[in-house]
N, C-alpha and C positions, 0 to 999 in steps of 0.2 A: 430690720432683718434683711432689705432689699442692699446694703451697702454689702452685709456678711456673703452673702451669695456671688456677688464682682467679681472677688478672686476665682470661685470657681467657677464662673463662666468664660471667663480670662483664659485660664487653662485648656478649657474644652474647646475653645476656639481655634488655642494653639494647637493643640493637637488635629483637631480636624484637618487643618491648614496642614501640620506636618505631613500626615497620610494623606493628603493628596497631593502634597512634592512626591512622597514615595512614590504611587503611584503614578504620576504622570514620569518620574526618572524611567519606571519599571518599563511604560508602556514606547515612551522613545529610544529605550536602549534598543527591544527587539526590531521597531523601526528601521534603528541605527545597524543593527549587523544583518536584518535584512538585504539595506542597501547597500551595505561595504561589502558581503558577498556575493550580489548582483555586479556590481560596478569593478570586483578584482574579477571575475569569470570573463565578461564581456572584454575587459579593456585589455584582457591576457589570452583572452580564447580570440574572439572575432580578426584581431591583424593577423595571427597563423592561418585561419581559414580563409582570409582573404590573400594570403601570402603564397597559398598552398592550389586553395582552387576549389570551392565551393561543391562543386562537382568530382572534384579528383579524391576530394576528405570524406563527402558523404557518401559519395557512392563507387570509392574507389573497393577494390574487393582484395588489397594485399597491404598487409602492415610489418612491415622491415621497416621499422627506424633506427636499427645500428647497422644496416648492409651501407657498404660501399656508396652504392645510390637508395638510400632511404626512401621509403614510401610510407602513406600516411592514410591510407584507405580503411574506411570505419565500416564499412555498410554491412559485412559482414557478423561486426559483432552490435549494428541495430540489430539485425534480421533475430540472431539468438535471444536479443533483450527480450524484444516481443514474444519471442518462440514460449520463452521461460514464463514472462511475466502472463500471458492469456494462459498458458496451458493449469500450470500452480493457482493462477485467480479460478480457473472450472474450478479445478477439483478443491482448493482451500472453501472456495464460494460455497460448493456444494454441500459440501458437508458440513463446516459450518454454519447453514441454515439450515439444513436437515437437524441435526442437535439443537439448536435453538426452539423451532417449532418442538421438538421432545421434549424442550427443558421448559416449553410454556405451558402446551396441554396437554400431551402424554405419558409425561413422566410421573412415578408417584411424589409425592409432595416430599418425603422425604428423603429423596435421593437427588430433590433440585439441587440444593443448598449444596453439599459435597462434591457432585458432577462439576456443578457450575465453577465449584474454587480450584478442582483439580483443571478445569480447562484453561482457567486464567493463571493457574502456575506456568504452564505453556509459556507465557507471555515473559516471566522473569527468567527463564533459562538464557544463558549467554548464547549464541550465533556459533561459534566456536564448538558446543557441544553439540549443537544439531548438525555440525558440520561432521563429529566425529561419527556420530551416528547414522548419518547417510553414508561413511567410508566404511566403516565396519557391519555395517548390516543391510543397507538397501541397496549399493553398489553390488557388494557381492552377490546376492538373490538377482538383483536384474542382469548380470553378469552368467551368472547358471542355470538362471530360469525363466528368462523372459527375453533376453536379447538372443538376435538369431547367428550374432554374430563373435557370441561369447565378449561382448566389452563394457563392462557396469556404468564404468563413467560417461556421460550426456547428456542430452536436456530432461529425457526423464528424469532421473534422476536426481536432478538438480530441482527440479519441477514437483515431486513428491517433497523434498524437503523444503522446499519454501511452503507449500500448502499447507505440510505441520505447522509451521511457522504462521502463517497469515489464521489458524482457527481461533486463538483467541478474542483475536477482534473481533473476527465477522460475528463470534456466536453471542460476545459481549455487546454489541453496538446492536446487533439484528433485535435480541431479546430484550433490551431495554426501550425499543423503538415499537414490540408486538405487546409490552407491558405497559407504555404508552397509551394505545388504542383504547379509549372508553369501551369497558366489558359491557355495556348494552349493545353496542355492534354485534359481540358476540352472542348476546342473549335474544337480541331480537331474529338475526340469520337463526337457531335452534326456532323460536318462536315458528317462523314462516315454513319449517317443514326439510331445513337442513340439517345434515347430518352433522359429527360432529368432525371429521375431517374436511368436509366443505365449509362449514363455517370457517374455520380455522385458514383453508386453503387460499378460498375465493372471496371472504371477506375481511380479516384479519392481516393477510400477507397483503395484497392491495394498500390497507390504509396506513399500513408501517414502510412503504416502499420507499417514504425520502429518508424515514432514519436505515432502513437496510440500505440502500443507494452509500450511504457516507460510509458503512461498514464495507461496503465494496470496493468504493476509493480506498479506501484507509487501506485495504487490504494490496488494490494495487501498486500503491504507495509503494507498503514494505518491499513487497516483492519484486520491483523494479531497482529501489535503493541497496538490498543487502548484497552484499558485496560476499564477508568473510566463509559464512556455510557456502555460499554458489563454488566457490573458488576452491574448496575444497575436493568438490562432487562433482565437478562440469566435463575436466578436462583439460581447460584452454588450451586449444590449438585454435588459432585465429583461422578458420576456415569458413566458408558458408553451410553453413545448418541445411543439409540433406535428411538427415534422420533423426527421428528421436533419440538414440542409441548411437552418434556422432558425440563425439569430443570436442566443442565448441570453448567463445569463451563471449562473455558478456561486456559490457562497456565498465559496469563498476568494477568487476574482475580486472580486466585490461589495465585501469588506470590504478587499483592497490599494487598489480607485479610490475608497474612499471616506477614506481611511485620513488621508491629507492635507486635503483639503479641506471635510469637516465638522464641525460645533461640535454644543453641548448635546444636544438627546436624541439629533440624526442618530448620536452618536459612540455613542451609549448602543445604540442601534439596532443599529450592526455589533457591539460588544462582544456583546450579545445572540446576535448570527447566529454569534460565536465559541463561548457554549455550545452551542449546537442543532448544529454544527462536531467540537466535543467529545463531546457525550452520543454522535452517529454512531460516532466514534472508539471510545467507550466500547461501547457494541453489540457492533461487529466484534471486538472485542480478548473480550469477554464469552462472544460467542456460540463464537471460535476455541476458548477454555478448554473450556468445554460438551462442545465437539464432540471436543477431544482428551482429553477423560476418559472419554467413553463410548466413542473406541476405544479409549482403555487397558484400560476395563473389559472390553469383550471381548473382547480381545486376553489376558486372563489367564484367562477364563471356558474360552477356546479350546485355550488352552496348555495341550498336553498330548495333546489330541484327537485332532493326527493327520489333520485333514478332507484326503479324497483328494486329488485335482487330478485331473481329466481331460482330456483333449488337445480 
């Protein structure tokens, strides 16, 4: 019986062996355009910025690269990046864990399931159509009804519709991270005399904090990268962000309108605003690590400890 079996162990071998070519193809392709889009950004972005002036590119505050004498000053549309990307991360943040805590333990059980798929449709809508939606409906209201200066288009603006945009994440990634949590956390905090918004608040949100942490990245992610809805909504006039209610323009905006229509250095110019694009990427993604090893750290420093809880 032991010869009958050869062939099909033969096979199974081969196969193991094949899926793991696949997979090790899988895992060095992403490797592989990792590095080639690292190494085309730098080797295309870095000699314009050193060509231009380090200081003139980053912190210049006028961008003419079809005038007569060209200029190539970004700093104006970092300032916006941020402006958009903190303001939409509050309120996307906010609310998206405001609904999550609802969709864990105050919502009734049968409106989780429904709430929860309609949030995550959020997430398959194209860019495009949040774009048309912030033109025709939030522009105008903040145009009639909230700006002092009758002008819809601006960071708010633009800042409201990335928020809609970053909720599906925060509310998916927060609520799988508080569903996570061992329910004796919760059962012991009710035990010791808390209520059931404190338990929930002060010991539940606490122990879900590095999977809410990654839904907050993830959140600034998008909202840093989307380009087509901002571009839409914003304005772009490359000026410095004075107001919320100013007509700005972002670094991903900047580099889609120029994308088309400029030749020699102007192209070298946005390839550049694509590393300073990246190095930001690189930060958030740097700093996220940082911050989720020193709670690991203390989180094993702790373990074992036992710190009370009081109501």
């Amino acid at each position: 019986m032991k010869w009958q079996n050869e062939p099909r162990m033969v096979m199974i071998s081969v196969r193991e062996k094949l899926m793991k070519g696949v997979f090790l193809v899988s895992a060095l392709f992403s490797v592989f355009a990792l590095v080639t889009i690292t190494a085309y950004l730098l080797a295309s972005g870095i000699p314009f910025i050193a060509k231009t002036g380090f200081g003139q590119f980053i912190l210049g505050t006028r961008w003419a690269p079809l005038a007569d004498t060209p200029s190539y000053g970004i700093f104006p549309m970092i300032v916006a990046s941020l402006y958009v990307t903190a303001l939409s991360t509050l309120i996307g943040v906010g609310i998206g864990l405001f609904t999550a805590v609802c969709l864990y333990q105050f919502c009734p059980r049968k409106l989780v399931a429904p709430i929860r798929q309609m949030v995550n449709l959020l997430a398959g809508i194209p860019s495009v159509i949040y774009g048309l939606f912030g033109m025709t409906i939030i522009v105008p209201f903040i145009r009639d009804h909230v700006s002092p200066r009758g002008v819809g288009y601006g960071i708010l603006s633009s800042s409201l519709v990335l928020a809609i945009m970053v909720l599906p994440t925060v509310v998916s990634v927060s609520l799988d991270a508080m569903r996570a949590v061992p329910e004796s956390y919760y059962e012991g905090a009710l035990a010791l005399g808390a209520t059931k918004e404190a338990a929930t608040f002060r010991v539940m949100l606490p122990a879900a904090k590095s999977g809410i942490l990654a839904g907050v990245v993830l959140a600034v992610g998008r909202a840093l990268g989307e380009t087509m809805a901002v571009m839409m909504v914003i304005g772009n006039s490359p000026t410095m962000p004075k107001s919320l209610f100013q007509s700005v323009r972002t670094m991903t905006s900047n580099i889609a309108m120029g994308a088309t229509e400029m030749t020699g250095d102007a192209v070298s110019a946005l390839i550049a605003t694509g590393v300073v694009l990246f190095f930001f990427t690189l930060l958030l993604n740097a700093g996220f690590s940082l911050l989720r090893r020193d709670k690991t750290h203390e989180g094993r420093k702790k373990k074992g400890g036992g710190k009370s809880w009081k109501p």
